[in-house]
PyMOL commands that place a pseudoatom at each C-alpha (Angstrom):
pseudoatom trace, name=CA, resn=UNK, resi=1, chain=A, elem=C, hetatm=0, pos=[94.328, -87.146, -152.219]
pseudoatom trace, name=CA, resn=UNK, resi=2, chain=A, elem=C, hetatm=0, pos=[95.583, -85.692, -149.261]
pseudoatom trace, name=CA, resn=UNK, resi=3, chain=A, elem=C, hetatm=0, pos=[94.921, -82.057, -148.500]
pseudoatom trace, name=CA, resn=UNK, resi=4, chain=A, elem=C, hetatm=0, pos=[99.043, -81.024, -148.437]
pseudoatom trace, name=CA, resn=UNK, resi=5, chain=A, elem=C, hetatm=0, pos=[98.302, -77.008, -147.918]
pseudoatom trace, name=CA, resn=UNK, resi=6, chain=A, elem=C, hetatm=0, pos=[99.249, -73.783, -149.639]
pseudoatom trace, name=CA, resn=UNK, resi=7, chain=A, elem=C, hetatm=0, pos=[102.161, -71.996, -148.954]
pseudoatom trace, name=CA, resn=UNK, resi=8, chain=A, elem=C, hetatm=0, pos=[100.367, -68.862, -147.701]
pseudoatom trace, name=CA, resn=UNK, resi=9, chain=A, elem=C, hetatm=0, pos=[98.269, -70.639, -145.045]
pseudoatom trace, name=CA, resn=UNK, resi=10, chain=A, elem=C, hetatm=0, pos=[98.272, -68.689, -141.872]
pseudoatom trace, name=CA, resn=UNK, resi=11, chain=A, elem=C, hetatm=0, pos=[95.831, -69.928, -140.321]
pseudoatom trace, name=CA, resn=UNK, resi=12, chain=A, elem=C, hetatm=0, pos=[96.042, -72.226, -137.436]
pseudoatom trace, name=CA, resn=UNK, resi=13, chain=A, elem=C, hetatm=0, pos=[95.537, -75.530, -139.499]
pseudoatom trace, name=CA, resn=UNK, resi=14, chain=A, elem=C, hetatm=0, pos=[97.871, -78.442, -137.806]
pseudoatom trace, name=CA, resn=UNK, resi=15, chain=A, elem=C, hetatm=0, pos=[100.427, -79.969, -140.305]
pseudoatom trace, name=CA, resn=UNK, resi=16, chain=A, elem=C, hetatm=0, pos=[102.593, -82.975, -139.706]
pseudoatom trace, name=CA, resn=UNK, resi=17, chain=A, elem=C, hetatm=0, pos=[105.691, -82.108, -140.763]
pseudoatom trace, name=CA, resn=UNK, resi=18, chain=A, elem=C, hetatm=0, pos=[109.129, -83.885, -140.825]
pseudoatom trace, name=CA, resn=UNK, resi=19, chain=A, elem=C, hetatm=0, pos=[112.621, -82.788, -141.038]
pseudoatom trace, name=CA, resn=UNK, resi=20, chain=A, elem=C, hetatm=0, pos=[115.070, -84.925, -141.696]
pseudoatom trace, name=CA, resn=UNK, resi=21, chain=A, elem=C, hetatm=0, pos=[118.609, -83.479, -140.436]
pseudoatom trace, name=CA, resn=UNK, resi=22, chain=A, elem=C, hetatm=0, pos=[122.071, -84.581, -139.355]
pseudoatom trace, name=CA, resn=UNK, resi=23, chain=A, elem=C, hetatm=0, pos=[122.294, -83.995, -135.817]
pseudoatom trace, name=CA, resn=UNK, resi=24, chain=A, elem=C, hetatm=0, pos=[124.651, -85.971, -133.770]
pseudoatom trace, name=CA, resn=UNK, resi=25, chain=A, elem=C, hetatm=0, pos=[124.397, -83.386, -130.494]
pseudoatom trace, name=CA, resn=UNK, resi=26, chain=A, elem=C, hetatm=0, pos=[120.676, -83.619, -130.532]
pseudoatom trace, name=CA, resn=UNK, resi=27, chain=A, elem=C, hetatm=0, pos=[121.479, -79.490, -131.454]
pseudoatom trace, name=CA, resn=UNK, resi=28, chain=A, elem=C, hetatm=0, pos=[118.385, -79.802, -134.291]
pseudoatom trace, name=CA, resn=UNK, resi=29, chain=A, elem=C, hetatm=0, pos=[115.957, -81.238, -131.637]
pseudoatom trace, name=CA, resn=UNK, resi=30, chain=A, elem=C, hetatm=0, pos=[116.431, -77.899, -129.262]
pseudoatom trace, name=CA, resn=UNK, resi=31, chain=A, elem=C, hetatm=0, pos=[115.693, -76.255, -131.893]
pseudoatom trace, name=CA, resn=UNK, resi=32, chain=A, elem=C, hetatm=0, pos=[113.055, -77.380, -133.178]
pseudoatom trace, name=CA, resn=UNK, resi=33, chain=A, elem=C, hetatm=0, pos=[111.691, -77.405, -129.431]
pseudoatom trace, name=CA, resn=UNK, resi=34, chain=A, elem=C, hetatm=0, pos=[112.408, -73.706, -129.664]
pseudoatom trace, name=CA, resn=UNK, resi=35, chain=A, elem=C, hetatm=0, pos=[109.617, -73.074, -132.395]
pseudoatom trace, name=CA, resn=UNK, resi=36, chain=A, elem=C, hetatm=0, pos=[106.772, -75.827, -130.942]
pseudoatom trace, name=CA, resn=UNK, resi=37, chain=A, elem=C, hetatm=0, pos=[106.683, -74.086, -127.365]
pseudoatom trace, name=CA, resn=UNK, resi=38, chain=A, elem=C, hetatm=0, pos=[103.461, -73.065, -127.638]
pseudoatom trace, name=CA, resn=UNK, resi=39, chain=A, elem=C, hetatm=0, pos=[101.542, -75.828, -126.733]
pseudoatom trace, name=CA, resn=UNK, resi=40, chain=A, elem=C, hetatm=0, pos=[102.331, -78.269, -129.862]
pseudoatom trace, name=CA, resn=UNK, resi=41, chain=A, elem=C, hetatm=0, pos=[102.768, -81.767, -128.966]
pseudoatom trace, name=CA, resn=UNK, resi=42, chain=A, elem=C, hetatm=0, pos=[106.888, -82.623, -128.256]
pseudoatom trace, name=CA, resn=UNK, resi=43, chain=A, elem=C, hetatm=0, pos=[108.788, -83.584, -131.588]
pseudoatom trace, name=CA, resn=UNK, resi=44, chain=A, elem=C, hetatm=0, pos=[109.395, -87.255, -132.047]
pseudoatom trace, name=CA, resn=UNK, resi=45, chain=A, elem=C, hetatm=0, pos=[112.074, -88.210, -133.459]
pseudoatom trace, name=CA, resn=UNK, resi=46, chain=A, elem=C, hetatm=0, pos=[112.635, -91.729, -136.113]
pseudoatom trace, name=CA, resn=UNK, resi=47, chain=A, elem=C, hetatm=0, pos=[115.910, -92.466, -137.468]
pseudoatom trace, name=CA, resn=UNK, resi=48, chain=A, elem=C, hetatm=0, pos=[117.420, -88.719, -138.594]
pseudoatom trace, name=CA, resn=UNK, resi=49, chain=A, elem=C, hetatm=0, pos=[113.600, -87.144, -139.001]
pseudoatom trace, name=CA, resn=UNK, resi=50, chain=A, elem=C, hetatm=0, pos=[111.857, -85.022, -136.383]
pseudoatom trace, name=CA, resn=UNK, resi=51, chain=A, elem=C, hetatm=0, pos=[108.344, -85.187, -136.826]
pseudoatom trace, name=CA, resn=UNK, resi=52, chain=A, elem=C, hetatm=0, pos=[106.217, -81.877, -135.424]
pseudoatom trace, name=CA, resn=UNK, resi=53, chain=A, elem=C, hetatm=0, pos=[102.685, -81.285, -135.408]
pseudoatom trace, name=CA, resn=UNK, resi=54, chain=A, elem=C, hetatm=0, pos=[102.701, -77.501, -136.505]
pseudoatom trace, name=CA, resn=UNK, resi=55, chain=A, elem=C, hetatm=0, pos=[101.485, -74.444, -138.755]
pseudoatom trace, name=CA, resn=UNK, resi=56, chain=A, elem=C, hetatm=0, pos=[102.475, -74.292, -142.001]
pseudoatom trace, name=CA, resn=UNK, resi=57, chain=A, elem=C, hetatm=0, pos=[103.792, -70.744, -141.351]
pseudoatom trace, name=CA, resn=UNK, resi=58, chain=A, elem=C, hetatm=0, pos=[106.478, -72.187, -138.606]
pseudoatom trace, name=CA, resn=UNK, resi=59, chain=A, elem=C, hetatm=0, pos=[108.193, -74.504, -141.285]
pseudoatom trace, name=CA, resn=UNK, resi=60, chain=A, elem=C, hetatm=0, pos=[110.312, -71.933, -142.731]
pseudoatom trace, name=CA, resn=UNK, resi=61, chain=A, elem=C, hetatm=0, pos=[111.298, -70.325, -139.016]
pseudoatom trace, name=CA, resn=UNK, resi=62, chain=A, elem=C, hetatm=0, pos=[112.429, -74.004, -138.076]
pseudoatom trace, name=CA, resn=UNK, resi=63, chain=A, elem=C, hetatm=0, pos=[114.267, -74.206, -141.718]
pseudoatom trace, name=CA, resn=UNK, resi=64, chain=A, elem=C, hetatm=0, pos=[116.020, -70.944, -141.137]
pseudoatom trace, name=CA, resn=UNK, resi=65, chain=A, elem=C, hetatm=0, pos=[117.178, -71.478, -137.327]
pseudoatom trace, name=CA, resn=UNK, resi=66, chain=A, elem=C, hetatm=0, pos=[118.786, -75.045, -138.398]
pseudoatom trace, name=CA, resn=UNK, resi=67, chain=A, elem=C, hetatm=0, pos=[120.284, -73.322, -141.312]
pseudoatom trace, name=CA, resn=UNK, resi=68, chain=A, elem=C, hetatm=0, pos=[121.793, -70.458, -138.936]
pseudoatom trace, name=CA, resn=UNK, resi=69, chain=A, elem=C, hetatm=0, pos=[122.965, -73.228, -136.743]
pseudoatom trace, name=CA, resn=UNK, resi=70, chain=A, elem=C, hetatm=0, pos=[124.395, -74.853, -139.469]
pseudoatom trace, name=CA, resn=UNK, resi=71, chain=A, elem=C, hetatm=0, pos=[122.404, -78.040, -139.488]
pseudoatom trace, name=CA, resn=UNK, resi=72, chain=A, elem=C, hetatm=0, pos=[121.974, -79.868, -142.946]
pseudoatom trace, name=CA, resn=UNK, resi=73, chain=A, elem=C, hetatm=0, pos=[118.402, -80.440, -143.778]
pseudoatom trace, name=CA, resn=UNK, resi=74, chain=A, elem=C, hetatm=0, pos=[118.050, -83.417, -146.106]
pseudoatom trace, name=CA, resn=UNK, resi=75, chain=A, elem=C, hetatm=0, pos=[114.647, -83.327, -146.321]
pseudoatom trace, name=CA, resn=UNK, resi=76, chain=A, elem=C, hetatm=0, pos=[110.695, -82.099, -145.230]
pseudoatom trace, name=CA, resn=UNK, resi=77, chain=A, elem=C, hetatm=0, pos=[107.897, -83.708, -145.738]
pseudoatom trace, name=CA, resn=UNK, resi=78, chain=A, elem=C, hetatm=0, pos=[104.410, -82.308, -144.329]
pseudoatom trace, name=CA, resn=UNK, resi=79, chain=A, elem=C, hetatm=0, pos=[100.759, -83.431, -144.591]
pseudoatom trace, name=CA, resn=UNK, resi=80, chain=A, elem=C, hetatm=0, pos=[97.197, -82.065, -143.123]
pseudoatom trace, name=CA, resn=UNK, resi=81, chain=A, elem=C, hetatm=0, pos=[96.423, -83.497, -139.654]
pseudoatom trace, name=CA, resn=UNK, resi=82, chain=A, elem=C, hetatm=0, pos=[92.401, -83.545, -139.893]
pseudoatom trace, name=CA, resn=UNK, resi=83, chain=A, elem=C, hetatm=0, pos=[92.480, -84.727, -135.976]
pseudoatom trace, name=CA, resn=UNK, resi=84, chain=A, elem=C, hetatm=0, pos=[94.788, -82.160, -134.966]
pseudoatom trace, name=CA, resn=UNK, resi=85, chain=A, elem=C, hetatm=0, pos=[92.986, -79.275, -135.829]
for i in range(1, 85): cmd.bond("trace and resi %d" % i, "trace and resi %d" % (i + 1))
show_as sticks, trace
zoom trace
């Protein structure tokens, strides 16, 4: 089984995480851009998912700002990157 992480990890374990969103103005993708600035690799994006390699403790900040912005978020998914770490 894959090692999916605990909630309170904050340390700087690599997790790749996807959010699916509607976002017709590409307004999600700044976003998201917004929270990976600091050196993470530049969110790809698959259909309506955006897929981040990042922290765990980032996923709510990026959950929050599209929520402010008033993005729906459909869905997350997230799982331990053992090569990005």
């Amino acid at each position: 089984m894959t090692n999916q992480g605990d909630i309170l990890d904050y340390s700087d374990r690599l997790f790749e995480v996807g959010f699916e969103v509607a976002d017709y103005k590409e307004n999600a993708l700044r976003i998201i851009r917004s929270h990976c600035n600091f050196g993470f690799p530049e969110p790809e994006k698959s259909d309506r998912t955006y897929t981040v390699i990042i922290p765990m403790q980032i996923i709510p900040e990026v959950i929050r700002s599209l929520c402010e912005a008033n993005i729906a978020v459909y869905g997350i998914t997230r799982r331990f990157r053992e090569d990005a770490s």
